[in-house]
N, C-alpha and C positions, 0 to 999 in steps of 0.2 A: 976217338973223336970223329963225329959227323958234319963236317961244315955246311954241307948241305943242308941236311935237319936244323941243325941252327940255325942258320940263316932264316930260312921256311918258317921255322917256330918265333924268330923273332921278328919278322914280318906280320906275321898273321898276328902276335901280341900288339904290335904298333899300331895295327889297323882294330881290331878291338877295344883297345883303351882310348884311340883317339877318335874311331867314328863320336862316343857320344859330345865331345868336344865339338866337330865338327858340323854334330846334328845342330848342337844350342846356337853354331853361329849359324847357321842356316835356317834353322826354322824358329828361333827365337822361345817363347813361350807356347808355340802352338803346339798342344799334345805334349806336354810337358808335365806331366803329373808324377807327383813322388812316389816313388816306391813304396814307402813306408806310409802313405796314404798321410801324412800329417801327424799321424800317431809318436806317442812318446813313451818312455821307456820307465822304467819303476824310478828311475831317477829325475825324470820330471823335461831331462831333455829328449831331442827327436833320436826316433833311432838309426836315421840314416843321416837325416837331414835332405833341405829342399833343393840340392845339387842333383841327388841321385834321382834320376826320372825314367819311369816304365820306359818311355820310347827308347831311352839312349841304351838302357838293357835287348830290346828287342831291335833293334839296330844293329849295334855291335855283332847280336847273335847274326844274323839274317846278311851283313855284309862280309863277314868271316868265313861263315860256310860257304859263301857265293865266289869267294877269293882264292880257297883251299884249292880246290880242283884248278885253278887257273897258274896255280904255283905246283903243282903237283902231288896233292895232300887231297886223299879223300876229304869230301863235305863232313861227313861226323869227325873229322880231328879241326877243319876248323870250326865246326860247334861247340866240341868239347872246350878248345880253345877258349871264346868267346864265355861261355857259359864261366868257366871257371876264373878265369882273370873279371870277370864282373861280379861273380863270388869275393875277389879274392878285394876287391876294391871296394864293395858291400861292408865287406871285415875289416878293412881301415878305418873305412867313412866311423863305424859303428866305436870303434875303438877310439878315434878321433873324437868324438862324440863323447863318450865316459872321460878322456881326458881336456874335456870343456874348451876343445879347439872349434872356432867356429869352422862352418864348411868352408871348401875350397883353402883352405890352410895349410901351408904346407909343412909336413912330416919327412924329412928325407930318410927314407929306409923304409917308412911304414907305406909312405904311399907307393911305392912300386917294388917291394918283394912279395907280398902276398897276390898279385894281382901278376906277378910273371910265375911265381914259385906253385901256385896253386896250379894251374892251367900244363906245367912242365910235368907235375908230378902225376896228374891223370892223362895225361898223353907217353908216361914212362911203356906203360903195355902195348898204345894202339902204334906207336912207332919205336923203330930200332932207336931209344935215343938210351945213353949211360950216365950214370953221375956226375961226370964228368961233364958232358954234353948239356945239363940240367941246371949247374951251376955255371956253364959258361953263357947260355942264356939269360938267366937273371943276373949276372954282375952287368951281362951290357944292356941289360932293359933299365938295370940300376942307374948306368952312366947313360946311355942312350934316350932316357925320359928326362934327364936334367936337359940335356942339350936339345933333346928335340921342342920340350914345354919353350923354352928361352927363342926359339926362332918363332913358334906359333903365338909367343906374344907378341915381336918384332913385328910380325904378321898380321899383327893385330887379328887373330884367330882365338887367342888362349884371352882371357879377360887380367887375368896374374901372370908373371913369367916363371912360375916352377910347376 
């Protein structure tokens, strides 16, 4: 086990899932344009939905890699980071979506194992991390995103408290 790496890893996931939270309460609708362009899926709903927006992916990326080296993590492992946990939250939303959950809905399990478990598994090569280290990551981004969402709503930060 690496408590360092972990920590690092679950740092740099907290700061990628929540910049684009942070964007929305900051810049509101400006430059806020969805991912998925409005498009919809053969099933007739969206494929992301109007939550998911270009800036808050290109944010995430851009504030992650800028974080990496300040915590001791090359810049490409908090890109990889970033990228992949917005991957991994991509593949919620989508999934969310086929099971006709409106956005911002909350799924416990779905919205934050794919979006720590993704971003863990391609950072397994570019750091010394183990199975072990991989799973102790995602149970506390598991617990660690109930509790952190619940204070950014107190905050009135998060618009839902999960």
């Amino acid at each position: 086990m690496h408590l360092i790496i972990i920590l690092q890893c679950f740092l740099l996931l907290t700061v990628a899932n929540g910049t684009p939270v942070l964007a929305k309460k900051a810049f509101g609708d400006f430059m806020a344009w969805p991912c998925d362009g409005d498009h919809r899926f053969v099933d007739g709903r969206p494929l992301f939905g109007h939550s998911k927006t270009i800036r808050g992916l290109v944010l995430a990326i851009l504030v992650t890699s800028m974080l990496a080296p300040i915590i001791g993590l090359p810049w490409n492992v908090g890109a990889v980071i970033a990228i992949m946990a917005m991957v991994g939250d991509l593949f919620s939303s989508f999934l969310k979506r086929r099971m006709n959950l409106a956005p911002s809905t909350r799924a416990f399990g779905l919205d934050q194992v794919p979006e720590s478990l993704f971003p863990m598994l391609a950072c397994k090569w570019l750091i010394a991390m183990t199975i072990v280290d991989i799973v102790i990551v995602v149970m506390a981004f598991l617990v660690g995103g109930v509790i952190l969402s619940r204070l950014l709503f107190k905050l009135n930060i998060r618009d839902r408290p999960f």
